[in-house]
C-alpha positions in Angstrom: 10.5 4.4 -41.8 6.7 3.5 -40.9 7.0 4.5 -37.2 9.0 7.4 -37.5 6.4 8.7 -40.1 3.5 7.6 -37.4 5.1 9.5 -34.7 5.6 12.6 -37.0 1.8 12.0 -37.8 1.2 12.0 -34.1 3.3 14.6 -33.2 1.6 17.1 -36.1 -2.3 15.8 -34.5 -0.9 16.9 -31.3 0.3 20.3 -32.6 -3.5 21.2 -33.8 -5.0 20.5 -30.6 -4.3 22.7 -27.4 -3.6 19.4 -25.2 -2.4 15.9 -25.8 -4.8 15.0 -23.6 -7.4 15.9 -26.3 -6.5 13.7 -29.2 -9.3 10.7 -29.6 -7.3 7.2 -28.8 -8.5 6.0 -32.5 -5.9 8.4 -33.8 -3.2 7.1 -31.7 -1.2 3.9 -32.5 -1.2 3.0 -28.8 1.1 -0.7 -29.9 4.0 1.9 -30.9 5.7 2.5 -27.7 8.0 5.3 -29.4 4.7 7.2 -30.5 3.5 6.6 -26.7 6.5 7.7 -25.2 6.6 11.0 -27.5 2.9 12.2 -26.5 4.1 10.9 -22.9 7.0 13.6 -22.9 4.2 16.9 -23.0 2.2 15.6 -19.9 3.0 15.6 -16.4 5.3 13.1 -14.2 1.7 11.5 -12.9 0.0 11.7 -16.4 3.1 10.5 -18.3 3.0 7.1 -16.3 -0.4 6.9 -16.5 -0.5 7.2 -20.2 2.1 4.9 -20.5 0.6 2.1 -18.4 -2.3 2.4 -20.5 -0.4 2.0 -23.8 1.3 -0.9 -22.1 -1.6 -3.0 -20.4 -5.0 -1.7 -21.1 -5.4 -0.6 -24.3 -6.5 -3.7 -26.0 -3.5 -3.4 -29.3 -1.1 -3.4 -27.1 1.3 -6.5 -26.6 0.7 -6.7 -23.0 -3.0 -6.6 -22.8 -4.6 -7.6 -19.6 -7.5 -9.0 -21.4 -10.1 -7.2 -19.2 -12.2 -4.4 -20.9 -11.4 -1.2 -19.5 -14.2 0.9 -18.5 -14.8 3.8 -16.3 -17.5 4.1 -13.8 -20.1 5.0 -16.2 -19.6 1.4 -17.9 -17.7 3.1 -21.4 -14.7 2.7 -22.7 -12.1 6.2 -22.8 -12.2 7.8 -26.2 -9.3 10.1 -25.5 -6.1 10.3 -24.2 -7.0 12.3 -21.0 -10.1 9.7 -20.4 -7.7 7.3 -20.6 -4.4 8.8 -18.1 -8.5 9.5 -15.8 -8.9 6.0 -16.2 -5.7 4.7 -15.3 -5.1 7.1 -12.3 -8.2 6.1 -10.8 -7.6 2.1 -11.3 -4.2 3.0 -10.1 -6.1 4.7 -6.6 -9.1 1.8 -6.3 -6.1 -0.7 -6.2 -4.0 0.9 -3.5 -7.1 1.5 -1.5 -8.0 -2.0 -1.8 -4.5 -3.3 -0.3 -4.4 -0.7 2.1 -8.0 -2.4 3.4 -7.0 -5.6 2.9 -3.9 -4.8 4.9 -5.7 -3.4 7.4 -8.3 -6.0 7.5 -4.9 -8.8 8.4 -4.9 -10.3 11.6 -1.5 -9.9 13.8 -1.3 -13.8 13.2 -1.5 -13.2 9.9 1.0 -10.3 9.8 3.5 -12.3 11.6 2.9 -15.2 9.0 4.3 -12.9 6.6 6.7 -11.4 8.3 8.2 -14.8 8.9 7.6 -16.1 5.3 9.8 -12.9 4.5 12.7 -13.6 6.6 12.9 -17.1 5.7 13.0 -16.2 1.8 15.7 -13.9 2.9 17.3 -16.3 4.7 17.7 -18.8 2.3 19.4 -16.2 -0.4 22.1 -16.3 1.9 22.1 -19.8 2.0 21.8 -19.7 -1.3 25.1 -17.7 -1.4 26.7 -19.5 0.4 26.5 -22.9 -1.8 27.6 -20.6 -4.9 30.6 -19.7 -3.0 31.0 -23.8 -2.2 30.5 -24.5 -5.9 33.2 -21.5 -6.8 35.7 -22.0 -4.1 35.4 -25.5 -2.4 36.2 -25.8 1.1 38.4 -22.8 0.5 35.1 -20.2 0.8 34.8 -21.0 4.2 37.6 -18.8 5.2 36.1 -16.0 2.8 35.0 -12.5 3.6 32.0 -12.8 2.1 31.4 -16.0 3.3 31.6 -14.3 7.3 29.3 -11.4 6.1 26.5 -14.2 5.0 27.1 -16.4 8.2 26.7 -12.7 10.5 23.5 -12.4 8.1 21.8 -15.9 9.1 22.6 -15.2 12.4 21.0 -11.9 12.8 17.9 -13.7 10.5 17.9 -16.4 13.1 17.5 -13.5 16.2 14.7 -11.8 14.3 13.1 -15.7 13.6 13.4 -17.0 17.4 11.8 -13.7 18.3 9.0 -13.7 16.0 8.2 -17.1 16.8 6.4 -17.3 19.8 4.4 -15.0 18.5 3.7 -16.9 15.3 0.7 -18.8 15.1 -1.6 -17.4 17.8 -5.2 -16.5 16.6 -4.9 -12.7 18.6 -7.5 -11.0 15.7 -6.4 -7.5 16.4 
């Protein structure tokens, strides 16, 4: 009955200000993830995820905490909702600027390190697979569709691994 009441509280608070965006956080029982997810519904697509990535790691009640203070540029802490969605949007755009440096910043060696790391993982799923079917079917999955399709899917891995290799390894910087 508690968080229905708190999200009718909420709801009311959001009713006397012109914009969700507006209410302090202090007011806001960021932990309840109903209560989030009602304010959430009256912003944008964008704002609504920010708000509720907030609620979910930043905002030091919540469950999921990161543990890190979270402070904008000028070195405070958000006091509203819309401080906080600001926040969170420009974490959100610092961190995919960050890996689009850092993946700029890879070497082809590197590149192809991952590339081949990627295909092995996938690789072994279908190996993977394939001992499942072994366990499920005995000698008998051999002669499986499925077993064909997995066998036509390590080959092809196998193509795109012989090619990559001669490649792999070589300290080309560019």
């Amino acid at each position: 009955m508690l968080p229905r009441l708190m999200i009718a509280m909420v709801l009311a608070l959001a009713g006397c200000t012109e914009d969700v965006r507006d209410l302090r956080l202090e007011t806001v029982d960021l932990s309840d993830m109903r209560a989030v997810h009602e304010l959430a519904r009256q912003l944008s697509p964008t704002d609504k995820a920010a708000l509720i990535t907030y609620a979910a790691i930043h905002a030091p009640s919540s469950p999921g905490f990161c543990g890190k203070s979270f402070v904008g540029r000028s070195g405070r802490a958000p006091s509203t909702i819309g401080e906080a969605i600001e926040l969170t949007l420009d974490l959100q755009a610092d961190i995919r600027t960050a890996r689009v440096e850092a993946e700029r910043r890879k070497t082809r060696a590197q590149l192809a390190a991952e590339q081949w790391d990627g295909l092995i993982i996938q690789r072994e799923l279908l190996i993977s697979r394939q001992s499942a079917l072994l366990s499920e079917h005995g000698a008998a999955a051999r002669g499986l569709p499925e077993w064909r399709a997995l066998q036509s899917g390590m080959s092809e891995y196998d193509k795109k691994l012989a090619a990559l290799k001669p490649n792999f390894g070589t300290s080309e910087a560019s």
